[in-house]
C-alpha positions in Angstrom: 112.6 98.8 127.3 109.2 98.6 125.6 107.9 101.8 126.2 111.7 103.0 124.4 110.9 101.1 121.9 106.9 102.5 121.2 107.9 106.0 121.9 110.4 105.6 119.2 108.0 104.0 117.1 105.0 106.5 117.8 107.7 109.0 117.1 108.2 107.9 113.3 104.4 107.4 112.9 103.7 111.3 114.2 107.1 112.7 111.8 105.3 110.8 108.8 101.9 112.1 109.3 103.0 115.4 109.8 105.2 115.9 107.2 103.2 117.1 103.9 107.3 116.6 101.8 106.1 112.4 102.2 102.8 113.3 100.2 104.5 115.2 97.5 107.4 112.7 97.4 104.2 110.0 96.9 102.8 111.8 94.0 106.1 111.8 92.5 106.9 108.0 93.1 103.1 107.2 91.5 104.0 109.5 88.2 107.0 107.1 87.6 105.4 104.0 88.0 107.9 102.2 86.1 107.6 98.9 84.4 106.7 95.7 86.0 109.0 93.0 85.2 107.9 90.4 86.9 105.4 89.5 89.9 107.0 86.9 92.3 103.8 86.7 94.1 100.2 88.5 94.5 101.9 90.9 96.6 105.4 91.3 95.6 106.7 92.4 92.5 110.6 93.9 90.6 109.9 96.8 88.2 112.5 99.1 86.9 111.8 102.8 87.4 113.3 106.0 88.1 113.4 107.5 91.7 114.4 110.8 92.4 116.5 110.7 88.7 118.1 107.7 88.6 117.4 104.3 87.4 116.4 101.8 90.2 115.7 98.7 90.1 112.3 97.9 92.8 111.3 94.8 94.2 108.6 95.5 96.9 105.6 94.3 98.6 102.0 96.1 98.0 99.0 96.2 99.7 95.4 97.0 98.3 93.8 100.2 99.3 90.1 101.4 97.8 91.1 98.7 95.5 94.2 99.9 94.2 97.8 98.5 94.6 100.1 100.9 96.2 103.5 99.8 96.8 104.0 99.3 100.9 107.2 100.6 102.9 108.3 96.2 102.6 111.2 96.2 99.7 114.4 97.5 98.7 115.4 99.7 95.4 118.5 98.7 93.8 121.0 101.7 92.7 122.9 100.2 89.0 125.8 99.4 90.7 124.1 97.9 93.6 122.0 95.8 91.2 125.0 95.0 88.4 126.7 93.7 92.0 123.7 91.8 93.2 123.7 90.5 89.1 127.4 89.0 89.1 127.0 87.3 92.4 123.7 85.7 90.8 125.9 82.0 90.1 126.7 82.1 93.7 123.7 82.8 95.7 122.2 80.0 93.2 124.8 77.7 94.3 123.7 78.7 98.0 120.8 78.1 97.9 121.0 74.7 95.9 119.8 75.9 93.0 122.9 75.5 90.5 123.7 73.0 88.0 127.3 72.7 88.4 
């Protein structure tokens, strides 16, 4: 099963290298940079930025590179209605967690 498992792997690795559409799609990502709105820790931070259009809203990992932050493939982008759902469940998950004053 392990050796399923790397070829799959190496399989994504050699697709990504090899596909010059994932460098242009970078450059693209980097000119909307967006704005930070807050950082929840040295690496991780939710910014608001547009991605391929549309209005997303970020919260993702980064890594240092030639020291530089560049956002790492750790994260999820929020679509409007995904975040305005995530947004009215807020009470709840707050409650979950033990976190509400109610």
């Amino acid at each position: 099963m392990s050796k399923r498992g790397k070829r799959k792997d190496d399989d994504d690795y050699v697709s990504d290298v090899d596909a010059p559409a994932k460098k242009t799609s970078k450059k693209d990502s980097d000119s909307d940079d967006g704005i930070v709105i807050c950082e929840l820790s040295r690496n991780r931070r939710v910014s608001v930025r547009i991605f391929q259009g549309k209005i997303v809203v970020d919260i993702r990992e980064f890594y240092v590179k030639d020291g530089k932050q560049m956002p790492g493939k750790k994260g999820i982008s929020l679509s409007m209605d995904q975040w305005n759902v995530l947004r009215d469940h807020m009470d709840e998950v707050d409650k979950a967690v033990g976190g509400g004053n109610s």
